[in-house]
N, C-alpha and C positions, 0 to 999 in steps of 0.2 A: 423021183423019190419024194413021197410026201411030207410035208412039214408040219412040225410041232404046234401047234399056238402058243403064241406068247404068254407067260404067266405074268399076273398082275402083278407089274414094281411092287417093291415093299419101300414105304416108308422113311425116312430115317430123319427124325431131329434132333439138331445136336443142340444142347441147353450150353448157356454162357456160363454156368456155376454147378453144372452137375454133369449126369450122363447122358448117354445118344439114348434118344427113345426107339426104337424099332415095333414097325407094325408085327405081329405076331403071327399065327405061329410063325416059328423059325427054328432051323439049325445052327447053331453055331458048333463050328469047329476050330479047337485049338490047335494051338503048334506042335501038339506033340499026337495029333490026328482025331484026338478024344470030340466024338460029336455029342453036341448037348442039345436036346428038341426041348426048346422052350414051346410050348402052346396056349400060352397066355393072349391076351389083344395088347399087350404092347409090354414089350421086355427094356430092360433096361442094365444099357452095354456101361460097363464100368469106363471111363478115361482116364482116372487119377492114379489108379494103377495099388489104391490103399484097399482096396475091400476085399475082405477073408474070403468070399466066395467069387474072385477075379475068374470069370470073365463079365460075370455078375453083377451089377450094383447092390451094394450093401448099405449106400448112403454113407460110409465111411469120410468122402467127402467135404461131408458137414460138419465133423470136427475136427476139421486142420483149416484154419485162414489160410488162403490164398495172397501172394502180390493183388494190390489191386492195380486193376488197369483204369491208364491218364486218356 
């Protein structure tokens, strides 16, 4: 049986005060199965769980202080 080639790793940094950056394009799929083709060169994965277009970064973010970390 022949093999596939490996497709090139994507990417992913995750920022200490915002969102995961992800190399692009990309699919993401939600939990409720809805894929979303980002084709952008780097998307930007919401964490804080506040932005209107979640799964999206909206920068939302930026206006709620966080705890700071000791």
């Amino acid at each position: 049986m022949p093999t596939e080639p490996h497709p090139e790793p994507r990417r992913v940094r995750l920022t200490a005060e915002g969102p995961a950056l992800i190399d692009g394009p990309v699919d993401l799929v939600t939990d409720d199965g809805t894929v979303l083709h980002c084709d952008r060169f780097t998307v930007a994965l919401c964490l804080c769980r506040r932005s209107k277009i979640y799964p999206l970064c909206d920068t939302s973010h930026r206006r709620a202080a966080r705890p700071r970390r000791q």
